[in-house]
N, C-alpha and C positions, 0 to 999 in steps of 0.2 A: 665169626664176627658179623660175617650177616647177616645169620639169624638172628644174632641177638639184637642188632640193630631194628632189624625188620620186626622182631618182639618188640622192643619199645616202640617204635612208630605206630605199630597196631594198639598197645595196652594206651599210649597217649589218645591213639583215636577214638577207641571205646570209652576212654574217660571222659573224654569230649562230649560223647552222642550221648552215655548217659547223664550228664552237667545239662545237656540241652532237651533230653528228653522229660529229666526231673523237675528244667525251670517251666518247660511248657505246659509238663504234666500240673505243677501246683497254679500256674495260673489258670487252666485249666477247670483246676478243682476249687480255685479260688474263685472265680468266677460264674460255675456252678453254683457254690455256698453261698455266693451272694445270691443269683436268682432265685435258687431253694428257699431264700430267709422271703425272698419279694413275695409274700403275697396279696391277696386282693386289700385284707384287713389291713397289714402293716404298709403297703403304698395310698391306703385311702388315710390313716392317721397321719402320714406324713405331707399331704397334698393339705392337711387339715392345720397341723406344722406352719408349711409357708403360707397359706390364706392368712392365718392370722396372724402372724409376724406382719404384713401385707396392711392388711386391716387394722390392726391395734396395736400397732405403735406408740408406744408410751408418749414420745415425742408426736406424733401426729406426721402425716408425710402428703406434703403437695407434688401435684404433679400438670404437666401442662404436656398437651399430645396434640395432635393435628389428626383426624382422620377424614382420608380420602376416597375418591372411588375410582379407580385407575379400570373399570370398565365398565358400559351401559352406567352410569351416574345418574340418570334416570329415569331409570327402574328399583325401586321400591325400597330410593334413598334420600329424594328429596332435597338435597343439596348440591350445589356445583361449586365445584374446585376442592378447598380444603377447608373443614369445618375447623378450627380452634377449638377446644375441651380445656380447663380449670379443675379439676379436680384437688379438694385438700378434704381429705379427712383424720377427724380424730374421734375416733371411736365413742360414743356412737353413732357421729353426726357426718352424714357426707354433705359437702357444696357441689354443686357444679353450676360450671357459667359454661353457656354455647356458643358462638357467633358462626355466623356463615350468612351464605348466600342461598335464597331459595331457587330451586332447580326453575320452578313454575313462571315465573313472573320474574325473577331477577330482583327481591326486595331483601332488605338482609334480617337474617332472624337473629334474637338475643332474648334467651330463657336464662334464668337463673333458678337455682333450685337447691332446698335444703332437707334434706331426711336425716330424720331423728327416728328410728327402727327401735331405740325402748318404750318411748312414747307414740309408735304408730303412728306418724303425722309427718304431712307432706306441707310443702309452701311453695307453688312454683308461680314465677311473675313472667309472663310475656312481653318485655315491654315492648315491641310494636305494635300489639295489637292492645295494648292495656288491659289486662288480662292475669286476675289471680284464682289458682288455684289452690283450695286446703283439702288433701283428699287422706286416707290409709296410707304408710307408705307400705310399698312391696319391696320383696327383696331387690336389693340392685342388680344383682346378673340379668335379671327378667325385667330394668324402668326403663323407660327411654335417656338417651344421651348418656349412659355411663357404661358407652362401648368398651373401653378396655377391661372393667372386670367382669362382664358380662363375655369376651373372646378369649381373656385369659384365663376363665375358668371352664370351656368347654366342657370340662371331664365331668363338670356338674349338673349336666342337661338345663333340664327346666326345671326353676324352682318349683315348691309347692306355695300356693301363695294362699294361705289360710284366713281368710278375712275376720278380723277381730281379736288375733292372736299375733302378739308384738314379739319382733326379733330380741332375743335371749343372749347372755355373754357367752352360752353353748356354741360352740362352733358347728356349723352346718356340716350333714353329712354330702358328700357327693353323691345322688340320689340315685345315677344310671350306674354305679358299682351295686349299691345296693335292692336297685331295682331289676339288674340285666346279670344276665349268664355268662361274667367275662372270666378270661382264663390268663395267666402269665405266658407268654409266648418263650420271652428271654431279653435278654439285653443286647442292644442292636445299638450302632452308629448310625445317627442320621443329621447327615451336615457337618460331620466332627463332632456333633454330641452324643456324651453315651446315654441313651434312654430304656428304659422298660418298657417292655412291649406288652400291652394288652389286647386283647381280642375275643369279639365274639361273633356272629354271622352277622355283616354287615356293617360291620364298628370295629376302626384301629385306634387306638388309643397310645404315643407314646411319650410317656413322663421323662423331662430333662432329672439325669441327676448329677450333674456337674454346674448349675446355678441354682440351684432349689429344685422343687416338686412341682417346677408349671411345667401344664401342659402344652409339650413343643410340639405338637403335631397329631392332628387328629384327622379320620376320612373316615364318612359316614356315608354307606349308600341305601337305595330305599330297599334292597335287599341284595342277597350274596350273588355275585358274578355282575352288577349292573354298574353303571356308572356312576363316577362318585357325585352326588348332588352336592356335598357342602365337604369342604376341607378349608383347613385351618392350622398356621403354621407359624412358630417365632423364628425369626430372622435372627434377630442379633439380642441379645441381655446388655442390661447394663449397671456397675457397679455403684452402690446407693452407700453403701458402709464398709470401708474394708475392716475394720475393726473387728466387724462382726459377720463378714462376706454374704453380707445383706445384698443380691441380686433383684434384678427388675423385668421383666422381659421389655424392650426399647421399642421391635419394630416386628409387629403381628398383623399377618394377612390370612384373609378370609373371600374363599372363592364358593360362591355359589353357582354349580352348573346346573345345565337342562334338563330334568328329570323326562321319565318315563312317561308323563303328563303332557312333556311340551311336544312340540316340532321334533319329528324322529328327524330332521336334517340338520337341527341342531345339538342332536345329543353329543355330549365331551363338549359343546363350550362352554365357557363363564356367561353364566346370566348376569351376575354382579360380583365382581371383586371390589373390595373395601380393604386400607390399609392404616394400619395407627402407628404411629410413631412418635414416641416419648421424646420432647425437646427440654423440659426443664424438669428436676427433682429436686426436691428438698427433705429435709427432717427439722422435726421444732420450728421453733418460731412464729409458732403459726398463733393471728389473732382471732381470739373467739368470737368479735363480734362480727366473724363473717358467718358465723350460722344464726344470726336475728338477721330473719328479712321481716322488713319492715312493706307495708302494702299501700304504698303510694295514695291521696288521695284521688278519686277520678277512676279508678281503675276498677274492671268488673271483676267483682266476685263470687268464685262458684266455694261453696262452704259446702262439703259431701261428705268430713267427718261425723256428725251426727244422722243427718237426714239431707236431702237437699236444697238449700239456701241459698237464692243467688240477693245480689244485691249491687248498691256500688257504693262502694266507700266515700265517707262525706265528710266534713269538719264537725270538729265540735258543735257549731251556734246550726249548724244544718241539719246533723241529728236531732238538735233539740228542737225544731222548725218541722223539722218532718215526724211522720209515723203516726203510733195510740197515743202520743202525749201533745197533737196537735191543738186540743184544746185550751192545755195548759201553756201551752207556748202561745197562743195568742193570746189568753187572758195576759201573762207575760207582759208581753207588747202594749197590749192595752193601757196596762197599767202604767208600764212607764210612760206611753202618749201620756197620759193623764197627768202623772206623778209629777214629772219632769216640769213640763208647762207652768204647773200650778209653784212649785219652789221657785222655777226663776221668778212666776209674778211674787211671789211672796220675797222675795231678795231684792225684787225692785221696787217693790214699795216701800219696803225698811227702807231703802236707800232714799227714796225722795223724802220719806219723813225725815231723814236724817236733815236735808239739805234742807228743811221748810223750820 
């Protein structure tokens, strides 16, 4: 009776260890399978995926972010405290409005800005300094003030900024996948998210895949074994659509340390940390005529899409007063001195004939 007791307690146990060997073994292999399927081609189509869900939303998607500098503020950022950011785009057209404070002088700055990437054409207005610019537009990861897709696409390096050649409904490639020797490491938890690990000397690269395809975290050094100069990490996501488990990255920071260039006493610190955090989202609703900026009179303008043309915007009767048609604008005037005069006498002497 003991044996057979002690037989069942054993064959229960074995059935056990193998039920636990088998589940482990398939997630295992399940999880193998998926990193097998990751690779460089299929995580760069899908990082291609969320950008443009991101980008070209049928609806159009605004957004309002704060970005900070939570150290040396500065240093080679220009602003103190927290900048405000406006973002609304609908494909093709991005807005952006800025405000902040300037670091230098304590004056507050307010750009606004519209790119049209089919039609290569930029429109930004300064209004403190009264101040228009029409220039190319360039990719946005790469223009000023549209820090968030510019940190949210890390994995994209630097654009190539082709002068004269207008952004396409083609979706962009990630250009350091296809320009660099990176390899699948594996899938790793960082922060409780599961990401794909990418790697090659000098560059970790790893992709969220539990909110979409951005990149949660990235560490770039200026070569292997050295300290990291620039990393780059999402904090927290945030849901845009559950409908359609439309994710946002919410709260993305970016440390710039000391490289090999600076002060060897300060290598490993932050030259500049910068932080963005998404405070309003939207989808639809959005009104078009926030991409006509209209160019105030008064204000100087630099014209740098054809050639360069500066000037400053004037009223109708002022252009017609100024320039090659100066002559005709004062024969103009002439005439009416002339013209004018002569009909009232001519109306006032009907009129006294009238009375005589």
């Amino acid at each position: 009776m003991f044996y057979r007791g002690c037989s069942k307690f054993v064959k229960r146990g074995l059935c056990f260890v193998v039920v636990f060997l088998c589940s482990v073994s398939r997630g295992w292999c399940d999880e193998r399978g998926e990193t097998e399927a990751l690779t460089i081609d299929s995580i760069t189509r899908r990082i291609q995926d969320t950008k443009d869900r991101l980008l070209r939303d049928s609806q159009g998607l605004s957004l309002t972010y704060t970005l900070g500098a939570f150290a040396n503020p500065e240093f080679e950022f220009g602003l103190s405290g927290n900048a405000t950011i406006c973002n609304v785009i609908r494909w093709p057209e991005l807005y952006i409005d800025v405000t902040g404070v300037n670091v230098e002088d304590g004056s507050l700055f307010h750009r606004t800005s519209v790119y049209d990437f089919l039609h290569h054409r930029t429109v930004a207005l300064d209004q403190q300094s009264q101040k228009a610019t029409i220039y190319p537009a360039r990719f946005f990861f790469s223009s000023g003030h549209s820090d968030y897709y510019k940190y949210l696409h890390m994995a994209e390096g630097h654009q190539f900024y082709r002068d004269g050649v207008p952004f396409t409904q083609e979706p962009t490639v990630p250009e350091c996948f296809a320009r660099g020797d990176y390899h699948v490491v594996g899938i790793e938890e960082i922060d409780g998210e599961r990401c794909v690990h990418l790697q090659k000397p000098g560059d970790d690269i790893w992709i969220s895949l539990d909110h979409g395809e951005y990149v949660h975290k990235r560490e770039m050094t200026s070569g292997p074994g050295e300290p990291h100069p620039v990393e780059t990490r999402v904090l927290s996501y945030r849901l845009v659509d559950p409908s359609t488990d439309f994710w946002i990255p919410q709260r993305i920071r970016r440390k710039d340390y000391y490289g090999p260039a600076d002060d060897p006493d300060k290598q490993g610190l932050v030259k500049l940390g910068l932080e963005i955090n998404v405070t309003e989202v939207s989808q639809g609703g959005i009104d078009e005529a926030i991409f006509v900026l209209d160019i105030p009179v008064g204000y100087h303008v630099s014209d740098l899409l054809v050639e360069e043309n500066y000037y400053v915007k004037q009223t109708a009767f002022e252009k017609l007063m100024d320039g090659s048609h100066w002559i005709i604008s004062k024969l103009i005037v002439l005439a009416l001195l002339i013209v004018v005069p002569l009909i009232s006498f001519l109306l006032y002497s009907r009129r006294q004939a009238r009375v005589e």
